[in-house]
MDAnalysis code that builds the backbone (N, CA, C; Angstrom):
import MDAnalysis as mda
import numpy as np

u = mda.Universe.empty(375, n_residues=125, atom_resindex=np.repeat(np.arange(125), 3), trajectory=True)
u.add_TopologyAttr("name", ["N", "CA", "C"] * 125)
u.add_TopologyAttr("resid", np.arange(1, 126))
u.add_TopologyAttr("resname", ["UNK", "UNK", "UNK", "UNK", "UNK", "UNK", "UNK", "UNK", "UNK", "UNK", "UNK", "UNK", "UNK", "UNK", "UNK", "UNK", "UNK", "UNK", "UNK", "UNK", "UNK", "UNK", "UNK", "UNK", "UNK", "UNK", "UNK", "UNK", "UNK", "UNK", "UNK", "UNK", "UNK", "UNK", "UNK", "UNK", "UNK", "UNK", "UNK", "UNK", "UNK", "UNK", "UNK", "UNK", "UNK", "UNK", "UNK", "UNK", "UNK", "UNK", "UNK", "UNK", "UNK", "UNK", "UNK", "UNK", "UNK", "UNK", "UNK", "UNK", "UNK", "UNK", "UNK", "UNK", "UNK", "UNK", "UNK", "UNK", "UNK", "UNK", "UNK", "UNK", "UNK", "UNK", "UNK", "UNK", "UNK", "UNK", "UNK", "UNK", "UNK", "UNK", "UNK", "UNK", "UNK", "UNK", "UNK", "UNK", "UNK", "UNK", "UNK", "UNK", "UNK", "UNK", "UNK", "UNK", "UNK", "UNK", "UNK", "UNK", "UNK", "UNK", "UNK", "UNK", "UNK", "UNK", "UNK", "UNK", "UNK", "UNK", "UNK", "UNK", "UNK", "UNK", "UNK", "UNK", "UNK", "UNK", "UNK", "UNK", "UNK", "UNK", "UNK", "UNK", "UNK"])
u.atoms.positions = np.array([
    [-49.345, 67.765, -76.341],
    [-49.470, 66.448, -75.733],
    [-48.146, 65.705, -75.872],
    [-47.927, 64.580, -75.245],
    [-46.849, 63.802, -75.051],
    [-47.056, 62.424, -75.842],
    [-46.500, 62.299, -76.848],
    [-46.305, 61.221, -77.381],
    [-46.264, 59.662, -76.875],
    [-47.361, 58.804, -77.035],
    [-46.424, 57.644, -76.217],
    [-44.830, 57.089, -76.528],
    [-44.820, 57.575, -77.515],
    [-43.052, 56.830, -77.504],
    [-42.271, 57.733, -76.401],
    [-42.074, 59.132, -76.159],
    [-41.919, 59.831, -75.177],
    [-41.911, 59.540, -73.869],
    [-43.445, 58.985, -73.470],
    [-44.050, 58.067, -72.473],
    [-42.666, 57.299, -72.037],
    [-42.486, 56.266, -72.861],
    [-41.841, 55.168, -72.724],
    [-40.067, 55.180, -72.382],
    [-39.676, 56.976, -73.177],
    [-38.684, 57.074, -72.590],
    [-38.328, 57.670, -71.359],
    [-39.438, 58.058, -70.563],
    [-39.478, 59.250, -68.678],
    [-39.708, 57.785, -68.042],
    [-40.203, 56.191, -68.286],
    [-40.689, 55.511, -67.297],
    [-39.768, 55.932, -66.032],
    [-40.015, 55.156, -65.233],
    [-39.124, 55.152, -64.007],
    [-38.846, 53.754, -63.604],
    [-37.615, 53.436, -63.013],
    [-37.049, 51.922, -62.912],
    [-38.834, 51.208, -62.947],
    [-39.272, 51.243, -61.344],
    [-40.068, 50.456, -61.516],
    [-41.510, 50.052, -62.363],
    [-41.386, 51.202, -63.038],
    [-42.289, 50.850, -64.481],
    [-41.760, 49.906, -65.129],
    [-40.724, 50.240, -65.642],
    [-39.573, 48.870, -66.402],
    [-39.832, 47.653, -66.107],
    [-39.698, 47.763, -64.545],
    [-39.742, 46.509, -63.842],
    [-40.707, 45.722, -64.893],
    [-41.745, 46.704, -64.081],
    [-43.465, 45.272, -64.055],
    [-43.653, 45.505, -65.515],
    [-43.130, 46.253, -66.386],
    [-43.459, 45.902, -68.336],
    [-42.798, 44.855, -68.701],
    [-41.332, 44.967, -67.624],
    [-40.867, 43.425, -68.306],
    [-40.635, 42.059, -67.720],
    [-41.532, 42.190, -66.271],
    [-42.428, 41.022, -65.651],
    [-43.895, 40.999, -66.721],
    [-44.795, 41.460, -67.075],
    [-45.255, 41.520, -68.198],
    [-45.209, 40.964, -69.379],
    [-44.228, 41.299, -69.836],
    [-43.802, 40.567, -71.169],
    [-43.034, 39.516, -71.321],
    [-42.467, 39.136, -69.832],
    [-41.907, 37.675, -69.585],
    [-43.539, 36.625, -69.643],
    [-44.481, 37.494, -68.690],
    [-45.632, 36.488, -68.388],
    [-46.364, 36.651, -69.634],
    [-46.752, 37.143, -70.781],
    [-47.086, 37.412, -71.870],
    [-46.562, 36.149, -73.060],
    [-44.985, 36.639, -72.963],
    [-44.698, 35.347, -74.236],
    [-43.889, 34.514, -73.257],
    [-43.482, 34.436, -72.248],
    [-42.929, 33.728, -71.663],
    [-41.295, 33.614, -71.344],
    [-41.223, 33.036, -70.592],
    [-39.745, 33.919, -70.109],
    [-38.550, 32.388, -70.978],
    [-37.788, 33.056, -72.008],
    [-36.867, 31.892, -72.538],
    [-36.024, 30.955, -72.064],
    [-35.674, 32.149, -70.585],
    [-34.278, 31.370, -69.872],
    [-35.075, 30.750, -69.017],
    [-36.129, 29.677, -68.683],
    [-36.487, 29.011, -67.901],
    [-35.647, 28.007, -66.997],
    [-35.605, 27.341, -66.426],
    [-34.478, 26.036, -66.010],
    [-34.898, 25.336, -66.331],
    [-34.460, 24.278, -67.313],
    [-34.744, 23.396, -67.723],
    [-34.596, 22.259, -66.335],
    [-34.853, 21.566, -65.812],
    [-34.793, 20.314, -64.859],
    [-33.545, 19.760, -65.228],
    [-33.347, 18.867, -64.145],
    [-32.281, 18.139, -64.731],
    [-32.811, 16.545, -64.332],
    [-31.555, 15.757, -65.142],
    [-31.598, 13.940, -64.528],
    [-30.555, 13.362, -64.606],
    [-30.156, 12.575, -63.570],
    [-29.401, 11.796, -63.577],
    [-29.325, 10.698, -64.960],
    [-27.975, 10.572, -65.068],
    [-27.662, 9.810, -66.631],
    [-26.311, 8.793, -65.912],
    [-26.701, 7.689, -66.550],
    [-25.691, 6.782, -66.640],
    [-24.917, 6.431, -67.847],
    [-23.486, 6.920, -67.713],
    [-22.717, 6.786, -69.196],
    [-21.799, 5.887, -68.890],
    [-22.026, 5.100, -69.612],
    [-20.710, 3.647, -70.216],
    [-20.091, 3.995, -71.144],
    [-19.042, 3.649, -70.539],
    [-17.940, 3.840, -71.684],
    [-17.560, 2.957, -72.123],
    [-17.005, 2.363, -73.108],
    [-17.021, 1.411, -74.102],
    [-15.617, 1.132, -74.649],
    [-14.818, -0.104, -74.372],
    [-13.588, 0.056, -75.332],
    [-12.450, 0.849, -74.834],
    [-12.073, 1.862, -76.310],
    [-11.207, 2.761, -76.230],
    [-11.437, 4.034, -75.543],
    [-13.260, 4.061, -75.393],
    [-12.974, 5.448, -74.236],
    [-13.486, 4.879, -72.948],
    [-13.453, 3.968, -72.446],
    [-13.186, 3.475, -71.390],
    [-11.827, 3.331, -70.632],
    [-10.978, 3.058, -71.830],
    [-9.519, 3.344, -71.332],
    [-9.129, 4.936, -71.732],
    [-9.425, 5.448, -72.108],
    [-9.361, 6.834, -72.322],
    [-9.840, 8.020, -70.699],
    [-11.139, 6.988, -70.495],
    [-11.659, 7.762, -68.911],
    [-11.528, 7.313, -68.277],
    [-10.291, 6.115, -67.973],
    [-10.141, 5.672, -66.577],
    [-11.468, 4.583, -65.781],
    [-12.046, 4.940, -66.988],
    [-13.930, 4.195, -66.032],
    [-14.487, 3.964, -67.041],
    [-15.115, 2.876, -66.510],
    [-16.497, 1.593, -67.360],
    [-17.640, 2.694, -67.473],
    [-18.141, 3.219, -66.163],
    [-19.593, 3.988, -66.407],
    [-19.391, 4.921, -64.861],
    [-20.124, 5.980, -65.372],
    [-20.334, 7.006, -63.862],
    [-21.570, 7.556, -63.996],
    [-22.421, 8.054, -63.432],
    [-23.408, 8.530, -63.071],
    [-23.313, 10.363, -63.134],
    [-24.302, 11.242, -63.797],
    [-23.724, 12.437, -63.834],
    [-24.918, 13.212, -64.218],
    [-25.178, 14.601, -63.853],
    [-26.331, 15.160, -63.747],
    [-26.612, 15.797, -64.967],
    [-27.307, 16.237, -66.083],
    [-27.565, 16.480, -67.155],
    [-29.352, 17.332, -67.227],
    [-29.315, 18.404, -67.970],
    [-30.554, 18.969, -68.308],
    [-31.442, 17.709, -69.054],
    [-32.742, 18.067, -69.069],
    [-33.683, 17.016, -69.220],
    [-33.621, 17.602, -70.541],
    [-33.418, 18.614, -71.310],
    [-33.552, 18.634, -72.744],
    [-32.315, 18.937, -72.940],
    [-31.269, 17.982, -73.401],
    [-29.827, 18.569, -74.044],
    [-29.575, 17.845, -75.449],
    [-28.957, 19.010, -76.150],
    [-28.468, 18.080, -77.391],
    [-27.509, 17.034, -77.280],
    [-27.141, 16.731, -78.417],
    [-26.075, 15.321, -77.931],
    [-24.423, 16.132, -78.011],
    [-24.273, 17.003, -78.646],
    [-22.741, 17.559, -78.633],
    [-23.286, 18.359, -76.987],
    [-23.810, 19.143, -77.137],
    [-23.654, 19.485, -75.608],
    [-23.815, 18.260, -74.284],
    [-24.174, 17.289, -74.617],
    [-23.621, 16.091, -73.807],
    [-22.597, 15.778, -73.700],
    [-22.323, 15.599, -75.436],
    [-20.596, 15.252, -75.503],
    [-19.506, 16.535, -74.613],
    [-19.590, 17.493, -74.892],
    [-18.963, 18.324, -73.932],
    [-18.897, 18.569, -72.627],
    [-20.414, 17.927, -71.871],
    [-20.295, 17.782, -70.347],
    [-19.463, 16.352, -70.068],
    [-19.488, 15.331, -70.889],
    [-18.614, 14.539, -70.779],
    [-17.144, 14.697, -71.118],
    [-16.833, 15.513, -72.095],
    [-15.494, 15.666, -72.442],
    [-14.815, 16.809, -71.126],
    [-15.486, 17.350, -70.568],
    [-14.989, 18.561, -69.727],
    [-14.524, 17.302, -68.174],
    [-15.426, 16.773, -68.397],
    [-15.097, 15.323, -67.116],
    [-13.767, 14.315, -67.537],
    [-13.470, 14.353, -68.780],
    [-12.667, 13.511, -69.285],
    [-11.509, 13.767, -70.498],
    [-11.072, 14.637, -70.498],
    [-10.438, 15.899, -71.097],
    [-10.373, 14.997, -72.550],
    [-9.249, 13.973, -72.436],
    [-8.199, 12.698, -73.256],
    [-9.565, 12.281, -74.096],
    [-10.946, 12.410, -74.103],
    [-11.515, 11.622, -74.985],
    [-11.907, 12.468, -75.847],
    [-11.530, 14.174, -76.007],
    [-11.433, 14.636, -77.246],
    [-10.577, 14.260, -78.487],
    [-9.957, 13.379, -78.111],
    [-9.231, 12.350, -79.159],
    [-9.856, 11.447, -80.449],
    [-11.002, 11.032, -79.849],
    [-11.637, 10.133, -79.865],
    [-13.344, 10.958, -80.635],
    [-13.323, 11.735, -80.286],
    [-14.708, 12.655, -80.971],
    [-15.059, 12.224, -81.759],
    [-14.187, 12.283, -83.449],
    [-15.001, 12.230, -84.545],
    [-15.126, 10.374, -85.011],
    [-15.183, 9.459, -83.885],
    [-14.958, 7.953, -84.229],
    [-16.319, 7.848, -83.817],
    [-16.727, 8.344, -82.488],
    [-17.913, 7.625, -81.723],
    [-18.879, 8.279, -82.175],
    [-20.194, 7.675, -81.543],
    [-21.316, 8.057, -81.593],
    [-22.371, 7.709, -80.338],
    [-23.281, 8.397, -79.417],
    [-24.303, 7.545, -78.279],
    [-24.848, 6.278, -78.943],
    [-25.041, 5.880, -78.041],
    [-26.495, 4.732, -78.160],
    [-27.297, 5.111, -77.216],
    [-28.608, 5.886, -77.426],
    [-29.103, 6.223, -76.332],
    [-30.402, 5.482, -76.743],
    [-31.244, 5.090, -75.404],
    [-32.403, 4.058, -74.985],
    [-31.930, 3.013, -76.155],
    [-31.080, 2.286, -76.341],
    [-30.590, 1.254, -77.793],
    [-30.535, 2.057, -78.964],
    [-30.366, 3.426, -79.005],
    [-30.518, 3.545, -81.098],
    [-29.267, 4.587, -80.847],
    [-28.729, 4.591, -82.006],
    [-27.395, 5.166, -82.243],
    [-27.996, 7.032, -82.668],
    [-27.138, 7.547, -81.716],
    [-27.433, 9.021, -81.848],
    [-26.192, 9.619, -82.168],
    [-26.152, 10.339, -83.178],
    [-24.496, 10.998, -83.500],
    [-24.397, 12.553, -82.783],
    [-23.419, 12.574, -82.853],
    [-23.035, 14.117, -82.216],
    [-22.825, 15.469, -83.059],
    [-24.271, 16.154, -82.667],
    [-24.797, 17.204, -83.711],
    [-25.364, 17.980, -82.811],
    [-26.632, 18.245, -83.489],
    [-27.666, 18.894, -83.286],
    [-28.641, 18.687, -82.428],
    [-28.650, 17.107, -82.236],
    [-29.893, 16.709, -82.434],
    [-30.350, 16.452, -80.765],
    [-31.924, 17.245, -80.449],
    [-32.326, 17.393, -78.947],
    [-32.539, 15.978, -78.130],
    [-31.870, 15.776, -77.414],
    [-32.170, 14.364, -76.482],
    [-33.624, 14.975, -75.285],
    [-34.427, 14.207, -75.301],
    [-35.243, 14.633, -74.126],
    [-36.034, 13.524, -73.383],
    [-35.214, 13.985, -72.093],
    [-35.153, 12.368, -71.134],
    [-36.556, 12.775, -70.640],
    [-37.277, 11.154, -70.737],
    [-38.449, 11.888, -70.086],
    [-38.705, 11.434, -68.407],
    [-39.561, 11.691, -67.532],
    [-39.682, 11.482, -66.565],
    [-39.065, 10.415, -65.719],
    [-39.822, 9.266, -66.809],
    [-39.517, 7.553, -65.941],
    [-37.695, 7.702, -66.005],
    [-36.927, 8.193, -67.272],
    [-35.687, 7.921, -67.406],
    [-34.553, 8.329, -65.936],
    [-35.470, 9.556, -65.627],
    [-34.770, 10.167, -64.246],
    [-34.929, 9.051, -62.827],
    [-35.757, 8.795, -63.086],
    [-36.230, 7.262, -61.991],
    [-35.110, 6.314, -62.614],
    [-34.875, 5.561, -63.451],
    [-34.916, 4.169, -63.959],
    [-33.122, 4.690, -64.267],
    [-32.521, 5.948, -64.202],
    [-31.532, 6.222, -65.075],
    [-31.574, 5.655, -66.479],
    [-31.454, 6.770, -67.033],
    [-31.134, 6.278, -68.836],
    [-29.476, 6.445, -68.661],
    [-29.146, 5.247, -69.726],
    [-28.056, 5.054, -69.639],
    [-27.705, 5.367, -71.399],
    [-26.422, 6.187, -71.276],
    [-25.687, 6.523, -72.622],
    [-24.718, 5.710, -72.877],
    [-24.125, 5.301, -74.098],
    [-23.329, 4.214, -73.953],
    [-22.679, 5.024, -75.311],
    [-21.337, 5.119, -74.715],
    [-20.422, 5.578, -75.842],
    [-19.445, 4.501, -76.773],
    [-19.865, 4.516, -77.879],
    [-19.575, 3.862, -78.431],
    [-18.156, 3.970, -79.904],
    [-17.188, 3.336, -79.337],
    [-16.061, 3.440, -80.545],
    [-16.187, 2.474, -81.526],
    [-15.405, 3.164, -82.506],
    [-15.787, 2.541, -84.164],
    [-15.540, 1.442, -84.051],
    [-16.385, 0.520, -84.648],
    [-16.079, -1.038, -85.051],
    [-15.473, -1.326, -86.122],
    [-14.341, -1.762, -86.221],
    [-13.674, -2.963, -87.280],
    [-14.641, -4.156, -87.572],
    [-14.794, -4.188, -89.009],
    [-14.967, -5.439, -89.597],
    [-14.337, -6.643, -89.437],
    [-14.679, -8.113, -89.365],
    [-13.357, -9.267, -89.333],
    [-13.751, -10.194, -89.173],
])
């Protein structure tokens, strides 16, 4: 007799196929597309003069962390990698630092634009 592990090594392409349409529909497929939304980013200060611009409008996955934000913004604005380790978001009003940490815009925000507001260090005085 033929072993199933054997089995598994004669399949033929389209066996492959539908085992791993299968096991996408089973546990689910990882690389999904995440959606995207429009985001409104202000720039603030010193990276306002750094990007040439107050605020622009710019398309963003509905689940992104905040450094991978920071990098779709820095790839738009080369000169404000200068500036990285000073700022931090303010996103919907609360201060979000640039890490790890998952932003997830929800529905109304894609309507209403959520707006990011980059913010440089404050002096005391």
């Amino acid at each position: 007799t033929v072993s199933s592990k054997s089995k598994d090594t004669y399949l033929i392409p389209t066996q492959l196929h539908q085992r791993s349409k299968a096991r996408k529909f089973l546990m689910g497929d990882s690389r999904r597309e995440v959606p995207r939304c429009q985001v409104e980013v202000l720039y603030l200060a010193k990276s306002a003069e750094i990007a040439g611009v107050h605020s622009e409008t710019i398309s963003v996955p509905q689940e992104i962390k905040a450094l991978q934000l920071w990098k779709e913004i820095e790839s738009r604005h080369p000169g404000l990698a200068d500036v990285k380790n000073q700022v931090i978001f303010a996103v919907r009003q609360e201060y979000v630092e640039l890490g790890d940490q998952l932003l997830l815009l929800q529905p109304g925000d894609e309507i209403a634009g959520l707006e990011i507001a980059i913010v440089p260090p404050i002096s005391g005085g």
